[in-house]
C-alpha positions as CSV (number, residue, x, y, z in Angstrom):
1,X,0.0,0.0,0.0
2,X,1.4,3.5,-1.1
3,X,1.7,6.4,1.6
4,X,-0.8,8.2,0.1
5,X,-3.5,5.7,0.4
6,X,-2.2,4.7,3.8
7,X,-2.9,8.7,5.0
8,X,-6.5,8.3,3.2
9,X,-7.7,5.6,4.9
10,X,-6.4,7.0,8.2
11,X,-8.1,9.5,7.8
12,X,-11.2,8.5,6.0
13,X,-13.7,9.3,8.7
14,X,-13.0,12.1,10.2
15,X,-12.2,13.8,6.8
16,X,-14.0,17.4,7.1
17,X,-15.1,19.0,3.9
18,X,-13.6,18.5,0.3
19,X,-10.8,16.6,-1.4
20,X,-7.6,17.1,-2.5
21,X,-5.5,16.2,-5.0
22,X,-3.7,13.5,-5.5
23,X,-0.5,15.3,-5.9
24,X,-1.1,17.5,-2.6
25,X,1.6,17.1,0.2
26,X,-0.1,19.5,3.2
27,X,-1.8,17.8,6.2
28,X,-4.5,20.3,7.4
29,X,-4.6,19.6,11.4
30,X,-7.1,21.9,13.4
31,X,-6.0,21.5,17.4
32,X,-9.3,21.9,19.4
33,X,-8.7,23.4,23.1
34,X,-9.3,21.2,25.8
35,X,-10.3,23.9,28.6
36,X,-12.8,24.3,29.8
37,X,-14.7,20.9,29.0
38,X,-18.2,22.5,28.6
39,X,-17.1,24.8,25.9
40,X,-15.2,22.5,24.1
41,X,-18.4,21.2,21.1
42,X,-17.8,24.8,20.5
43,X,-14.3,24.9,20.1
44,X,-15.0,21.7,17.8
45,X,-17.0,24.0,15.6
46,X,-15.1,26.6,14.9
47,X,-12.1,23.7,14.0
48,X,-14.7,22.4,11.5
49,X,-15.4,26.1,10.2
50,X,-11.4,26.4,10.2
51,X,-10.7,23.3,8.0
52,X,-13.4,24.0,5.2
53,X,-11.2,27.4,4.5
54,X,-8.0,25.5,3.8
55,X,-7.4,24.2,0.5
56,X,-5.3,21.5,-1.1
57,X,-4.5,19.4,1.9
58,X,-4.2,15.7,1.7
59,X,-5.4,15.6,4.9
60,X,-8.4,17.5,7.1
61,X,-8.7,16.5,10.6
62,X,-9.7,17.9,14.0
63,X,-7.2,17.2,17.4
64,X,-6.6,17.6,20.5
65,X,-4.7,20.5,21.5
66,X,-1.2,18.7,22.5
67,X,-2.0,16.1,20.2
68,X,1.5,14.6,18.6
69,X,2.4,14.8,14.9
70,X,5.2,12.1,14.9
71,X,3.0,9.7,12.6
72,X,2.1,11.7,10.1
73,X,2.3,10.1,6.4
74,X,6.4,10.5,5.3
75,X,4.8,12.2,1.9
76,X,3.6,15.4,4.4
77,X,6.0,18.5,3.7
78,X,3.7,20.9,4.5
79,X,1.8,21.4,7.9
80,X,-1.1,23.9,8.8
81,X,-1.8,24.3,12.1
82,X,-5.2,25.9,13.4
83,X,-6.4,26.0,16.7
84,X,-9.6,26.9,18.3
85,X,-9.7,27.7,21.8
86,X,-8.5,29.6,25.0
87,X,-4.6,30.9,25.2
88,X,-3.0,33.1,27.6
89,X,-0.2,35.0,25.6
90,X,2.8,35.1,23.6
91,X,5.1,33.4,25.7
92,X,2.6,30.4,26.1
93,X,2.7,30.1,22.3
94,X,6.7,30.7,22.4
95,X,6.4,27.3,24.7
96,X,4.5,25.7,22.2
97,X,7.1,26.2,19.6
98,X,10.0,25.3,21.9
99,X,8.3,22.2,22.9
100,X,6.1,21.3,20.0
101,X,6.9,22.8,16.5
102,X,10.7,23.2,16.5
103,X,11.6,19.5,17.5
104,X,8.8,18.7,14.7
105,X,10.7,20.8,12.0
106,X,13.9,18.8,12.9
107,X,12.4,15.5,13.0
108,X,10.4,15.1,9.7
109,X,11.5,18.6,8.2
110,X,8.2,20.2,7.6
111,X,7.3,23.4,6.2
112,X,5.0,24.8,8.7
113,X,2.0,27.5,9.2
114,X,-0.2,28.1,12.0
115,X,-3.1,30.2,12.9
116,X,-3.8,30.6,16.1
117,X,-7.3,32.1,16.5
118,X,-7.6,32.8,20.2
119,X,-6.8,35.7,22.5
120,X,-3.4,37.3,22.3
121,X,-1.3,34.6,21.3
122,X,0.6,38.0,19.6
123,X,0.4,40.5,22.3
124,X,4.1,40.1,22.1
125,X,5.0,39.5,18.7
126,X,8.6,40.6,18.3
127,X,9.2,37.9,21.1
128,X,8.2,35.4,18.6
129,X,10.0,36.7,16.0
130,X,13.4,36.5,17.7
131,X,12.6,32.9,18.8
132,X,11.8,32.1,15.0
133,X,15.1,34.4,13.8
134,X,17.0,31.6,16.0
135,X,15.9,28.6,14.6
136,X,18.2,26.3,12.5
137,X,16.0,25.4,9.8
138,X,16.8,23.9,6.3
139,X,16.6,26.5,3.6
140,X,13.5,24.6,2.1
141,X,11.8,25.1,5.3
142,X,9.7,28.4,6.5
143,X,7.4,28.9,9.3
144,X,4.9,31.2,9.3
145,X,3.0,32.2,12.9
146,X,-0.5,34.2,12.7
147,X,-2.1,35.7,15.7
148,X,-4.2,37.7,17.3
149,X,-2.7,40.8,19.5
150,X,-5.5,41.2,21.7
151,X,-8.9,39.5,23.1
152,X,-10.8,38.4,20.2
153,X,-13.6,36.1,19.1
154,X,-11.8,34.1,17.1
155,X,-13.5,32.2,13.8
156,X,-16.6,33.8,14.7
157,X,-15.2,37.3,13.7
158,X,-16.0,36.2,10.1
159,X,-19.4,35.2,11.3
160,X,-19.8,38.5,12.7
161,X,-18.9,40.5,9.5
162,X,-16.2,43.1,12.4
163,X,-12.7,43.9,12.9
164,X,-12.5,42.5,16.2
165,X,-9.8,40.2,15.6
166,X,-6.4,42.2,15.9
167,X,-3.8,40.0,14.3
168,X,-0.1,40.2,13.5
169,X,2.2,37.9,11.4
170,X,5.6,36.2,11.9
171,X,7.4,34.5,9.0
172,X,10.7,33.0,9.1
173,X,11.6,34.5,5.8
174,X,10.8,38.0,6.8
175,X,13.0,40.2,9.0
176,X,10.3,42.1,11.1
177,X,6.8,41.7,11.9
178,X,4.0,41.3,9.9
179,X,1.1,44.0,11.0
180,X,-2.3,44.7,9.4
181,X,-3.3,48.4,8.0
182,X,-4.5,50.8,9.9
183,X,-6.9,51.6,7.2
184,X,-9.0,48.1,8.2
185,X,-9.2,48.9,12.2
186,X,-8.6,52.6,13.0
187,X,-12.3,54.1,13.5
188,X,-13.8,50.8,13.3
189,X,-16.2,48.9,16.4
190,X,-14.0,46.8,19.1
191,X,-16.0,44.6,21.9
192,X,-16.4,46.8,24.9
193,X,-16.6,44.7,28.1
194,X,-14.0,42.0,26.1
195,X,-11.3,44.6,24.4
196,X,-11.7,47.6,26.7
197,X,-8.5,49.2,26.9
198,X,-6.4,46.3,25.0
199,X,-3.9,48.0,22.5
200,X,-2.3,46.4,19.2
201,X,-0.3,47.7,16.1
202,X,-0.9,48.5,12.6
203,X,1.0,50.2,10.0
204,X,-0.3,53.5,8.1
205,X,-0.1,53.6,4.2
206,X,3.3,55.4,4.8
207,X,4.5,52.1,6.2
208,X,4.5,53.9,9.9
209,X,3.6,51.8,12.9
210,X,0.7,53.4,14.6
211,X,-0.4,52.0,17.9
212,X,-4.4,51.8,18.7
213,X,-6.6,51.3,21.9
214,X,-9.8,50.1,21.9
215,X,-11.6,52.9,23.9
216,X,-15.3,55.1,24.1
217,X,-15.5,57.1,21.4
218,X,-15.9,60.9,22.0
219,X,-19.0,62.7,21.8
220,X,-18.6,65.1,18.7
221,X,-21.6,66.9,17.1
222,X,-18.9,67.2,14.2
223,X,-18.0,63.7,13.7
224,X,-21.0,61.8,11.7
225,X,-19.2,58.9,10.1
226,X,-18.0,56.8,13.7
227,X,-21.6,55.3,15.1
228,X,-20.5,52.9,17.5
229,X,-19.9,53.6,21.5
230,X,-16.3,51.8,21.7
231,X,-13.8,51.7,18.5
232,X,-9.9,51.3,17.7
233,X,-8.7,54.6,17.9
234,X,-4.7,56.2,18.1
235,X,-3.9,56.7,21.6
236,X,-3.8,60.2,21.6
237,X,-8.2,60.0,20.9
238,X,-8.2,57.9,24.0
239,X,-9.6,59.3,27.2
């Protein structure tokens, strides 16, 4: 029996949404948190909304958070991480790399990208980029770490049609941090009560790094285009 048809029928029935072709090398893996039990069906289901956005994987399953990746198929050279569930901050996901990712790399050297769609998994991000500057890895290999800088919502953020979800980017073949325009948050609706007071970066059209708070708009019989009660605005709009 061939590798690939070894990885199908491992995977067979728990495959989530379409096919791939035969030629495809990616595993698609969504980690599903553990904690606390009685939210985890929901954690499940955003996994299961997670996996039907990624294309061209040999391979769509749902996993534990933790789960080990030492038997996947020898034909994988391309791992995509998602994960659906609670996280403290960047220096829990710097563990996670240390402990999980990086000794993965080495072992079966994988290509490897994850998205990390819980709370502030990039509220440090240039942490994460000096531990990724400092890996030894094969120059056929890249890593590429997406999170979110502050409290979020995660995959319902798409659900919701908002901005709420505050992300930033490391890659192993860039030199600095990833961040998103300012243009797509500044002046837009944040989650008071969840993102009151939590701050992230973006970068202005002029490729300047502009730092934003999620605060109570002012009161300004001059100002008719922001609606909403709470928004991302500079600092300096803050009160």
């Amino acid at each position: 029996m061939t590798p690939i048809l070894r990885a199908l029928l491992f995977v067979s029935s728990i495959i989530v949404g379409g096919g791939a072709s035969a030629n495809s090398q990616k595993a698609c893996l969504c980690e599903v948190g553990q904690y606390p039990e009685y939210q985890q069906p929901a954690f499940s289901t955003g996994c299961a909304l997670w996996l039907r956005e990624q294309k061209n994987c040999l391979i769509k399953k749902k996993v534990s958070h933790g789960a080990s990746y030492t038997q996947l198929p020898q034909d994988i050279t391309q791992l995509s991480i998602g994960y659906v569930g609670h996280w403290n901050n960047s220096r829990q996901l710097l563990t996670y790399l240390h402990m999980k990712i990086s000794p993965l790399m080495t072992q079966k050297n994988l290509s490897v990208s994850i998205d990390n769609t819980a709370c502030s998994s990039m509220n440090e991000p240039t942490l994460i980029l000096d531990y990724v500057k400092d890996m030894a890895l094969e120059r056929d290999q890249t890593l590429t770490i997406k999170g979110n800088q502050t409290r979020s919502i995660g995959k319902w953020d798409a659900a919701l049609g908002s901005k709420n979800n505050f992300y930033a980017v490391v890659s192993s073949k860039k030199t600095s941090v990833t961040y998103p325009n300012c243009r797509d948050y500044q002046n837009y609706s944040c989650l008071q009560g969840v993102q009151t007071n939590d701050e992230a970066t973006c970068v202005t059209d002029n490729a300047q790094q502009r730092r934003l708070r999620c605060c109570q708009v002012q009161d300004s019989p001059y100002d008719n285009e922001i609606k909403m009660n709470y928004a991302w605005l500079p600092l300096s709009e803050c009160y």
